[in-house]
C-alpha positions as CSV (number, residue, x, y, z in Angstrom):
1,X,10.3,-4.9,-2.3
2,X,12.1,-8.3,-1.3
3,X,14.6,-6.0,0.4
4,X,11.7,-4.8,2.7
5,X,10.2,-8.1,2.8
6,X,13.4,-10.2,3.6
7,X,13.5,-7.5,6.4
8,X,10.2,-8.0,7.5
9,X,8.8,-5.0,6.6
10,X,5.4,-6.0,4.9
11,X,3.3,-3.6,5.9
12,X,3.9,-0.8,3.4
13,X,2.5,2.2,2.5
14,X,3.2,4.0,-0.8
15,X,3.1,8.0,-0.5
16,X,1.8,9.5,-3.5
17,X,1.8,13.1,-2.8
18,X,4.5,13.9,-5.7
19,X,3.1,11.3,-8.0
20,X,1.6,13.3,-10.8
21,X,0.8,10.5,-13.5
22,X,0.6,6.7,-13.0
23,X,0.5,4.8,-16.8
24,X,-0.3,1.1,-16.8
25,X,3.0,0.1,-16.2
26,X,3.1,1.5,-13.1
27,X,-0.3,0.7,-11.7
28,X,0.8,-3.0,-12.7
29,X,4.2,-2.3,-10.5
30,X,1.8,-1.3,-7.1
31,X,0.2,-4.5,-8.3
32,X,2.9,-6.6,-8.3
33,X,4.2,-5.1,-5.0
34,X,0.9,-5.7,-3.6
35,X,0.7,-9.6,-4.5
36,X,4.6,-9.8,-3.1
37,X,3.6,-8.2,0.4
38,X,0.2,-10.3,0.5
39,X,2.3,-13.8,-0.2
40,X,4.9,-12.8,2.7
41,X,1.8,-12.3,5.0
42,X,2.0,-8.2,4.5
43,X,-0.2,-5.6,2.9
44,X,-0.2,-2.1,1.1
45,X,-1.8,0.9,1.5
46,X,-1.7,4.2,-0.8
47,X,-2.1,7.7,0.6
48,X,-2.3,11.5,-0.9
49,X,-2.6,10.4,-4.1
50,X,-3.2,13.2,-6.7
51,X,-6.7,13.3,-8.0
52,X,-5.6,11.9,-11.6
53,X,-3.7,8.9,-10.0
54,X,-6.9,8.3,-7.2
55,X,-9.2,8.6,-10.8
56,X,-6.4,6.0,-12.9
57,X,-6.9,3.6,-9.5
58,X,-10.7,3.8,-9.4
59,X,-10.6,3.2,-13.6
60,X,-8.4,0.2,-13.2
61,X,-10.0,-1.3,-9.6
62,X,-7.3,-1.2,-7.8
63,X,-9.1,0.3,-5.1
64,X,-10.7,-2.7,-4.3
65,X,-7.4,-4.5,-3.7
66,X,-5.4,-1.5,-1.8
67,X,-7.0,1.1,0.6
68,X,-6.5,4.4,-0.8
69,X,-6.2,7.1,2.2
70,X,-5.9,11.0,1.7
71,X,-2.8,11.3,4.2
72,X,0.1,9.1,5.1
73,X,-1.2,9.5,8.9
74,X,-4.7,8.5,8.1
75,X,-2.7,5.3,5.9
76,X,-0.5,4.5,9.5
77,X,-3.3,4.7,11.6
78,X,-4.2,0.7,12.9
79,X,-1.6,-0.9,10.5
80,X,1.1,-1.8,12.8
81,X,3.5,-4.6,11.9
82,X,1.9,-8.6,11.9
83,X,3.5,-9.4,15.0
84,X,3.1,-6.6,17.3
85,X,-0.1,-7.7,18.6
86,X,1.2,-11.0,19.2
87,X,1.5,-11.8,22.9
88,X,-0.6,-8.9,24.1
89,X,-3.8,-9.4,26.2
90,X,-6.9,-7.2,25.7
């Protein structure tokens, strides 16, 4: 994650197609990623997660800190980089 960060990549999301099982330890990893992007100004999104890992989410209430989307393309649509908006007029 700093790698991505130090690049300024901050807006991440996590493809969870082939995730079959998610134990504490790992839900407290997406957390941890999620609190590194958030303090470098970034965020996190998870898509196609597996309806055991979508259930462990809900159980735990991640889902109301990370937007959980059932494809990567739903996940991509409106979350373009922090900057990219900058200097454009509407």
């Amino acid at each position: 994650m700093e790698g991505m960060i130090a690049a300024r990549q901050t807006r991440v999301i996590f493809d969870m197609a082939g995730v079959t099982h998610a134990d504490s330890a790992a839900i407290g990893a997406i957390v941890r990623c999620l609190t590194k992007l958030k303090s470098a100004g970034g965020a996190l999104r998870i898509a196609a997660a597996q309806p055991m890992i979508e259930y462990s989410l809900k159980l735990t209430r991640v889902d109301i800190l990370i937007e959980i989307f059932p494809t990567v393309d739903q996940a991509a649509k409106g979350f373009s980089a922090p900057d990219e908006s900058a200097g454009r007029q509407v």
